[in-house]
SEMARGU-507334 format. One record per residue (C-alpha): residue number from 1; residue in three letters; x, y, z. Coordinates in steps of 0.2 Angstrom, whole numbers, always signed. Layout:
<r n="NUM" res="ala" xx="X" yy="Y" zz="Z"/>
...
***
This chain:
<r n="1" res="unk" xx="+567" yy="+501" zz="+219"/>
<r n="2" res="unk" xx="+567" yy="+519" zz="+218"/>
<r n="3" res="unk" xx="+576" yy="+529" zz="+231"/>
<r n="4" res="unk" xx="+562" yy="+538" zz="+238"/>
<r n="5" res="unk" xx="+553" yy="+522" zz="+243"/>
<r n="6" res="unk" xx="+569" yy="+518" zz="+256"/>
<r n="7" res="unk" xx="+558" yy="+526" zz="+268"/>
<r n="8" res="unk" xx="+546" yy="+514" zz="+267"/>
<r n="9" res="unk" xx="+556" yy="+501" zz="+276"/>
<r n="10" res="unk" xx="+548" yy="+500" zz="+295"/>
<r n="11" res="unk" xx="+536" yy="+513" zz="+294"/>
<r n="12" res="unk" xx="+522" yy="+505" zz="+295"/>
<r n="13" res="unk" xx="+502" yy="+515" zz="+299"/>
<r n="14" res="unk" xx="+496" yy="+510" zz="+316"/>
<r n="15" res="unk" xx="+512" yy="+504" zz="+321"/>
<r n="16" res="unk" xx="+509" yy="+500" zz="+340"/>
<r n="17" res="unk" xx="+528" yy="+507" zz="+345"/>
<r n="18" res="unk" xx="+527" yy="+522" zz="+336"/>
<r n="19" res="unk" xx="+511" yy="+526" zz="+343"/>
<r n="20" res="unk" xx="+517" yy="+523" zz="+361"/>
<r n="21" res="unk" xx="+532" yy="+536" zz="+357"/>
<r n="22" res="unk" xx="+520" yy="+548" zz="+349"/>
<r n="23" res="unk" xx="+510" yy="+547" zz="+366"/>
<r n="24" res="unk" xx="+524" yy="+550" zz="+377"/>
<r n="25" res="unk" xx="+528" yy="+566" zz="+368"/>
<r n="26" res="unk" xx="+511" yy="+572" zz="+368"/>
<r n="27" res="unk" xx="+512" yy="+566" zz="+389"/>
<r n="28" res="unk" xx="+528" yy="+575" zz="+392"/>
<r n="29" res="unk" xx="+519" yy="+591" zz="+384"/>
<r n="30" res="unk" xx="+503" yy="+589" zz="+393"/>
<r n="31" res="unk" xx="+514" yy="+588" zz="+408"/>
<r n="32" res="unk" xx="+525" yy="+602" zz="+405"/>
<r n="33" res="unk" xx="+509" yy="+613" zz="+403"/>
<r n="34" res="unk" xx="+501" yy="+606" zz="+417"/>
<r n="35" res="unk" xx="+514" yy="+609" zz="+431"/>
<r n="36" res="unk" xx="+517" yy="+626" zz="+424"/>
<r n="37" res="unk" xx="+498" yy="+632" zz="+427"/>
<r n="38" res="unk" xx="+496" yy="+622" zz="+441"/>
<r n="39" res="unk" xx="+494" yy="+636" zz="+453"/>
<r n="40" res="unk" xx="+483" yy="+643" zz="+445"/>
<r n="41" res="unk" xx="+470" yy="+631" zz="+442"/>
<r n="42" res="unk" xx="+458" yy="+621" zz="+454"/>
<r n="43" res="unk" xx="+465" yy="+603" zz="+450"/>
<r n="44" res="unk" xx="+484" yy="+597" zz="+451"/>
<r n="45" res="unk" xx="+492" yy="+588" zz="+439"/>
<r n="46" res="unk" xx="+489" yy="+573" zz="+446"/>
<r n="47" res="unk" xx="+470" yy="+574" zz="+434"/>
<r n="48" res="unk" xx="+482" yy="+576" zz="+419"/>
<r n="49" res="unk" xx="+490" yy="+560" zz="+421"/>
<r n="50" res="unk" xx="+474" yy="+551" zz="+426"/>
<r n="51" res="unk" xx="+464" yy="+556" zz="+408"/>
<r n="52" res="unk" xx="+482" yy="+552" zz="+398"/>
<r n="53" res="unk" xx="+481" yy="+533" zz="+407"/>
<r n="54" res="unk" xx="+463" yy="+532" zz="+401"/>
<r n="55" res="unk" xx="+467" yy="+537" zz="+384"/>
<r n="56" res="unk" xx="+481" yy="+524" zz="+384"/>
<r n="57" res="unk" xx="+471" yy="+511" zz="+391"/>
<r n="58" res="unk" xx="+457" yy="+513" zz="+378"/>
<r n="59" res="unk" xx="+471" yy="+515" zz="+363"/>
<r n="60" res="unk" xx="+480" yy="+497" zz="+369"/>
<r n="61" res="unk" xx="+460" yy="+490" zz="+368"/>
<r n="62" res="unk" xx="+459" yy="+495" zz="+351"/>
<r n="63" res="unk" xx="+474" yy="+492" zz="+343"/>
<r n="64" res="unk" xx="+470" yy="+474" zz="+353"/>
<r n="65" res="unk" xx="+490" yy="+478" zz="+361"/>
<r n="66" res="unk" xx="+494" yy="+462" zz="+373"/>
<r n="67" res="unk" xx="+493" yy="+469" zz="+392"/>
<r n="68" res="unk" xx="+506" yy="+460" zz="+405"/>
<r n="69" res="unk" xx="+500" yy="+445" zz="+413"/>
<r n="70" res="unk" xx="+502" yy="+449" zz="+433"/>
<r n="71" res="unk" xx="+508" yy="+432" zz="+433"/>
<r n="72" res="unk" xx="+519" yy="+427" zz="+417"/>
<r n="73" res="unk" xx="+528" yy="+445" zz="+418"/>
<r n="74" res="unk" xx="+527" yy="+446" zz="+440"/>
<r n="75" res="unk" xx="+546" yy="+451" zz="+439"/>
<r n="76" res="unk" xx="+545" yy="+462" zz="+425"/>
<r n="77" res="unk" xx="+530" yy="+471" zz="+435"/>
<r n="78" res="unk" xx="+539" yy="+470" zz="+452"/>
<r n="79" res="unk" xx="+553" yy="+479" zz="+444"/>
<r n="80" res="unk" xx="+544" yy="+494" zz="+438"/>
<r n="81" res="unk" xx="+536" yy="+496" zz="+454"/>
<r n="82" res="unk" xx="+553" yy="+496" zz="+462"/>
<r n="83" res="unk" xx="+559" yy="+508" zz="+448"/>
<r n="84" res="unk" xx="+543" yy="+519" zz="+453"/>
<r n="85" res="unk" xx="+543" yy="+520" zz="+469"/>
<r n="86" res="unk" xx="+562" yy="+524" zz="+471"/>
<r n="87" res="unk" xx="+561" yy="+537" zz="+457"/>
<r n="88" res="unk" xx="+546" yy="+544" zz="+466"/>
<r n="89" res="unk" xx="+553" yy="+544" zz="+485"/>
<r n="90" res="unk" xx="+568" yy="+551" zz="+479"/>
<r n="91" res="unk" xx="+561" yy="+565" zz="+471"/>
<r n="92" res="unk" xx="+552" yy="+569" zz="+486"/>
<r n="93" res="unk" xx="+566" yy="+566" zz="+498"/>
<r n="94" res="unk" xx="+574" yy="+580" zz="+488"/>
<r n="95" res="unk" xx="+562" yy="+590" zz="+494"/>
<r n="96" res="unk" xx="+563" yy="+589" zz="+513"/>
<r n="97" res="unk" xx="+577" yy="+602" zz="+519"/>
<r n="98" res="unk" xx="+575" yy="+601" zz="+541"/>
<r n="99" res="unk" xx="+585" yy="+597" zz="+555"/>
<r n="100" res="unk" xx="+585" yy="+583" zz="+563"/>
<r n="101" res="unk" xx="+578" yy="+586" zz="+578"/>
<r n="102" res="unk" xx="+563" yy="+579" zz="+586"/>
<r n="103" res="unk" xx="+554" yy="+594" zz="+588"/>
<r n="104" res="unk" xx="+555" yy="+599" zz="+571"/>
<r n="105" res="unk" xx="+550" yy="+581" zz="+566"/>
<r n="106" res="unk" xx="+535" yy="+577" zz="+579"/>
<r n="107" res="unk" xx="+524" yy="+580" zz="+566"/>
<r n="108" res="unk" xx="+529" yy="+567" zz="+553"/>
<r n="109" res="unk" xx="+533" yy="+556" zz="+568"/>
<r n="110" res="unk" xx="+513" yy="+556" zz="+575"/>
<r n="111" res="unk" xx="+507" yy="+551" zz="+557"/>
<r n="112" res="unk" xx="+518" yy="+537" zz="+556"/>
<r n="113" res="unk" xx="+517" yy="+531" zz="+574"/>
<r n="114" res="unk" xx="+500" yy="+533" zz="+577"/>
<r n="115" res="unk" xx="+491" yy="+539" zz="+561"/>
<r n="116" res="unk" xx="+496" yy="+526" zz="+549"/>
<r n="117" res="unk" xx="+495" yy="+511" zz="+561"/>
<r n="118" res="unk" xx="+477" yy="+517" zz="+565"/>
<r n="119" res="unk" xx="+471" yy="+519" zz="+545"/>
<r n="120" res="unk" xx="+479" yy="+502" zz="+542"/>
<r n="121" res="unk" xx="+470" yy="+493" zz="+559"/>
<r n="122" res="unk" xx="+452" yy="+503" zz="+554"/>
<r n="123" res="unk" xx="+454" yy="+497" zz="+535"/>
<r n="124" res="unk" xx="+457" yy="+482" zz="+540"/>
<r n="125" res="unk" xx="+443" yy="+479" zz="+551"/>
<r n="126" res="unk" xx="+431" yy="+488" zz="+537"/>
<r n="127" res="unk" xx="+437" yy="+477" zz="+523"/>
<r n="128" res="unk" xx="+435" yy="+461" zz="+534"/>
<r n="129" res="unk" xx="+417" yy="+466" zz="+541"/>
<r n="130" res="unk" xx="+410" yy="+477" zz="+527"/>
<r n="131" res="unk" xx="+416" yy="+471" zz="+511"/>
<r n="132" res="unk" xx="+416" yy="+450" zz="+518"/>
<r n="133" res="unk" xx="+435" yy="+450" zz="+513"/>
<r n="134" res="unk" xx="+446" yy="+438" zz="+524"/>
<r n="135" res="unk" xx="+456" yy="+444" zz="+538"/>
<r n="136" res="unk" xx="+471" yy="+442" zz="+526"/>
<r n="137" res="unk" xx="+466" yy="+451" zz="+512"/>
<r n="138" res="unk" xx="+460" yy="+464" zz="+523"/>
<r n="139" res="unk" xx="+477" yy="+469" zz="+531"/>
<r n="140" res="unk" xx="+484" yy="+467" zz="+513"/>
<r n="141" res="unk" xx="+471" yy="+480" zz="+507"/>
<r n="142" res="unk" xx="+473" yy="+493" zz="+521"/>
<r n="143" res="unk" xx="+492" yy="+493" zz="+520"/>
<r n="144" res="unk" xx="+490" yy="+495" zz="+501"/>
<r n="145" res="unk" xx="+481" yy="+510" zz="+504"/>
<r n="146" res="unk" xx="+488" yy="+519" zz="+521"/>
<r n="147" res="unk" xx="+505" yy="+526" zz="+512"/>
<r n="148" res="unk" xx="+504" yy="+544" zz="+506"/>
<r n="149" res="unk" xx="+507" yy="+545" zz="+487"/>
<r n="150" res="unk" xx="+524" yy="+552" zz="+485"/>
<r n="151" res="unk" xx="+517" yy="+561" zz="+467"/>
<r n="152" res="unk" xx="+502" yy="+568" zz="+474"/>
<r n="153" res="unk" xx="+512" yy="+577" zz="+490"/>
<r n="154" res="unk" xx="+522" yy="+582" zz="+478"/>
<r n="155" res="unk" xx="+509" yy="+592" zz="+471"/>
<r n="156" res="unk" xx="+502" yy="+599" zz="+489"/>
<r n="157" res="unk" xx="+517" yy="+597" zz="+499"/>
<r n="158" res="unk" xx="+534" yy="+610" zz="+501"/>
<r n="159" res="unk" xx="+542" yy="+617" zz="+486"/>
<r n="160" res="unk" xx="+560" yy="+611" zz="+477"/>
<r n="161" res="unk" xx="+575" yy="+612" zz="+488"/>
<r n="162" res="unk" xx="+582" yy="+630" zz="+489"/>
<r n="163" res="unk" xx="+563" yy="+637" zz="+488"/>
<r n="164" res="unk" xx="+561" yy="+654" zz="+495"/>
<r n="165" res="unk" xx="+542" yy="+651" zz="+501"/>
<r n="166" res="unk" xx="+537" yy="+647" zz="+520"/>
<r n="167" res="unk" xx="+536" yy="+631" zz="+521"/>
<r n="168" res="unk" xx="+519" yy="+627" zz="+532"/>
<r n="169" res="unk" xx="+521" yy="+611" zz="+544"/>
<r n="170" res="unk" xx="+507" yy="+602" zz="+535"/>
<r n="171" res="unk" xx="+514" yy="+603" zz="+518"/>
<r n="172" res="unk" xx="+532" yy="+597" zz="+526"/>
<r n="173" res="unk" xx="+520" yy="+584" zz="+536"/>
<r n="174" res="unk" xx="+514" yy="+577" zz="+519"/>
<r n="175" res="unk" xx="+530" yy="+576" zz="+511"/>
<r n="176" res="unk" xx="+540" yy="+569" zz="+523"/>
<r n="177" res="unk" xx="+528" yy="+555" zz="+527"/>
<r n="178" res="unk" xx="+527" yy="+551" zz="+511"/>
<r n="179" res="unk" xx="+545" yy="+549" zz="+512"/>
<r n="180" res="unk" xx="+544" yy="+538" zz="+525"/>
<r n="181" res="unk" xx="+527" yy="+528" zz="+521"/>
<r n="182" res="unk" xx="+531" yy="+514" zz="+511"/>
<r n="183" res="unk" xx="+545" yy="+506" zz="+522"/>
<r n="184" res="unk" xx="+531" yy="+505" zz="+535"/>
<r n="185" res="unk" xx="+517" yy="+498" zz="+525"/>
<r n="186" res="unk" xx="+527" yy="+484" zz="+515"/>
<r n="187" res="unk" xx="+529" yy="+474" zz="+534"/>
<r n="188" res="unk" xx="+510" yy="+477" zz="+537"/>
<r n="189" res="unk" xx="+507" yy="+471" zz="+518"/>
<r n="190" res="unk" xx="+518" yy="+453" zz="+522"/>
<r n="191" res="unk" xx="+508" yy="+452" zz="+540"/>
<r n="192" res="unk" xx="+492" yy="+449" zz="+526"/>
<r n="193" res="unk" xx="+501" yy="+437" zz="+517"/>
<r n="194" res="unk" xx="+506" yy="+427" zz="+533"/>
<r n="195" res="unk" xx="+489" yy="+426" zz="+539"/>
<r n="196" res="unk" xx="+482" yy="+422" zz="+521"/>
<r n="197" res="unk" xx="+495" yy="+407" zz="+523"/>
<r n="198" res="unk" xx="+490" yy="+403" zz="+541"/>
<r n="199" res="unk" xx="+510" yy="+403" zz="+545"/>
<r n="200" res="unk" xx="+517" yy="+407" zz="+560"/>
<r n="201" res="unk" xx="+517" yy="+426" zz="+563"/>
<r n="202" res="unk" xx="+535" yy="+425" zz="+573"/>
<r n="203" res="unk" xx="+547" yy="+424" zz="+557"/>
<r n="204" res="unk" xx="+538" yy="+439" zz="+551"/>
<r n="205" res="unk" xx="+541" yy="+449" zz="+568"/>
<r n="206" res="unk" xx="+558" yy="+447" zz="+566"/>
<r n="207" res="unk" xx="+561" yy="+447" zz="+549"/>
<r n="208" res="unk" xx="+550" yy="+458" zz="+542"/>
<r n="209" res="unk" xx="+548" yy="+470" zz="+557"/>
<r n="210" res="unk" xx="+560" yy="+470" zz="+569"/>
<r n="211" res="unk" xx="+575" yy="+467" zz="+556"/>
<r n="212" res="unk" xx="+567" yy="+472" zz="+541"/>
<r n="213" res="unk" xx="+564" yy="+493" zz="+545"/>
<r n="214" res="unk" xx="+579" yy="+492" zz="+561"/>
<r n="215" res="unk" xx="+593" yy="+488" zz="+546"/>
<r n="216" res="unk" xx="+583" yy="+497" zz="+534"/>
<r n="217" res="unk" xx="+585" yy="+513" zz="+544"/>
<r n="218" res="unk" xx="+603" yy="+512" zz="+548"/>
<r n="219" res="unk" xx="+607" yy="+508" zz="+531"/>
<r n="220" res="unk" xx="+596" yy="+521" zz="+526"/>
<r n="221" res="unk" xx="+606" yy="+535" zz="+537"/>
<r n="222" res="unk" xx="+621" yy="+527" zz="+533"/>
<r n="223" res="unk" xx="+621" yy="+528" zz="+516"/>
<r n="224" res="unk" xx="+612" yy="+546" zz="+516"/>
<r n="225" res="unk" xx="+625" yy="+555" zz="+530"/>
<r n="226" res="unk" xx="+640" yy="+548" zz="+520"/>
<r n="227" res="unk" xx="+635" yy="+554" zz="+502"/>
<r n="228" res="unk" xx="+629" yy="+569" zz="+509"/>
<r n="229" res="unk" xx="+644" yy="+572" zz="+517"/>
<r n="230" res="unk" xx="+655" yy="+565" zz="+501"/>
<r n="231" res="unk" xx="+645" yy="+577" zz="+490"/>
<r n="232" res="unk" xx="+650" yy="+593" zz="+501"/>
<r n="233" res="unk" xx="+668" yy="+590" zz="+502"/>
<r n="234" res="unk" xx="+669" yy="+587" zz="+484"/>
<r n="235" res="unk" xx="+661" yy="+603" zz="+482"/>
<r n="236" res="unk" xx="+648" yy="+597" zz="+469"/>
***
């Protein structure tokens, strides 16, 4: 074989992996010049990202590209929402540069006390009534949908740490909820999935409630005073 036809070995037209590396790049660019124009257009970036998975989607039906099965691959899909959703409330934890003092805090405090709690409950009632779904499903649905997407406060919410611009309370509202959010909603989302199995409601109180956020959010503070501090004496 001649030398020049080495090459041919693995390149192959059409070749679903290489297409989906192609893609990425051209999503990393389109991302790049999104979020450097942002300000300066009507729509966030948050658009960009929706037209690219469209794109995608009608790519993997074409090239007749297997999707994950939601059940055969649950743990592979449960693990990239966990790998999403930390990747994404980190970043925006970042972000969120206040003392903690209730004053300055009141704010993010009355959307997750009251706000949240109140979408979730109004949801739930409007899925069960309106849409006919059971009182399960409902609650599921609601609590699906009350979290603040960390990406799209990202986009309308305060600036990198170190940013020299006034930081307005809404913006800090947004992203600090978001912040916060999902560790509220995830109990709401099991209360659904207790009722959908008619158990009994007082495992979950204390598990997934009581315990649940309590241990959560000493870990939580925990973990984030002593790296904090860790980072700071070692200078970095």
């Amino acid at each position: 074989m001649a030398p020049f036809l080495a090459a041919d070995t693995g390149l192959k037209l059409g070749d679903p992996w290489g297409i989906g590396f192609a893609f990425l790049g051209l999503a990393v660019f389109a991302a790049l010049g999104a979020l450097s124009h942002e300000h300066e257009r009507a729509f966030s970036a948050s658009l960009i990202y929706l037209g690219l998975g469209v794109v995608a989607a009608a790519a993997i039906a074409i090239l007749g590209i297997g999707w994950i099965d939601p059940l055969e691959d649950a743990k592979l899909i449960e693990h990239a929402a966990e790998l999403a959703v930390i990747i994404a409330l980190f970043s925006t934890g970042l972000k969120v540069e206040r003392a903690l003092r209730w004053r300055e805090w009141s704010t993010v405090t009355r959307l997750l006390v009251i706000g949240m709690p109140a979408f979730i409950a109004l949801a739930a009632v409007f899925g069960n009534v309106v849409m006919g779904l059971s009182a399960g499903a409902a609650i599921v649905l609601a609590a699906a949908l009350a979290p603040t997407d960390p990406v799209l406060a990202g986009d309308i919410g305060v600036g990198p740490p170190g940013d020299d611009e006034e930081e307005h309370e809404p913006h800090f509202g947004i992203s600090a909820e978001a912040g916060f959010n999902d560790g509220l909603a995830f109990p709401f989302v099991l209360l659904g999935l207790v009722i959908a199995e008619k158990s009994s409601g007082v495992e979950w109180a204390l598990a997934d409630l009581a315990y649940a956020i309590g241990v959560g959010t000493v870990i939580g503070a925990a973990l984030g005073y002593g790296i904090a501090a860790l980072v700071v004496k070692l200078g970095w």
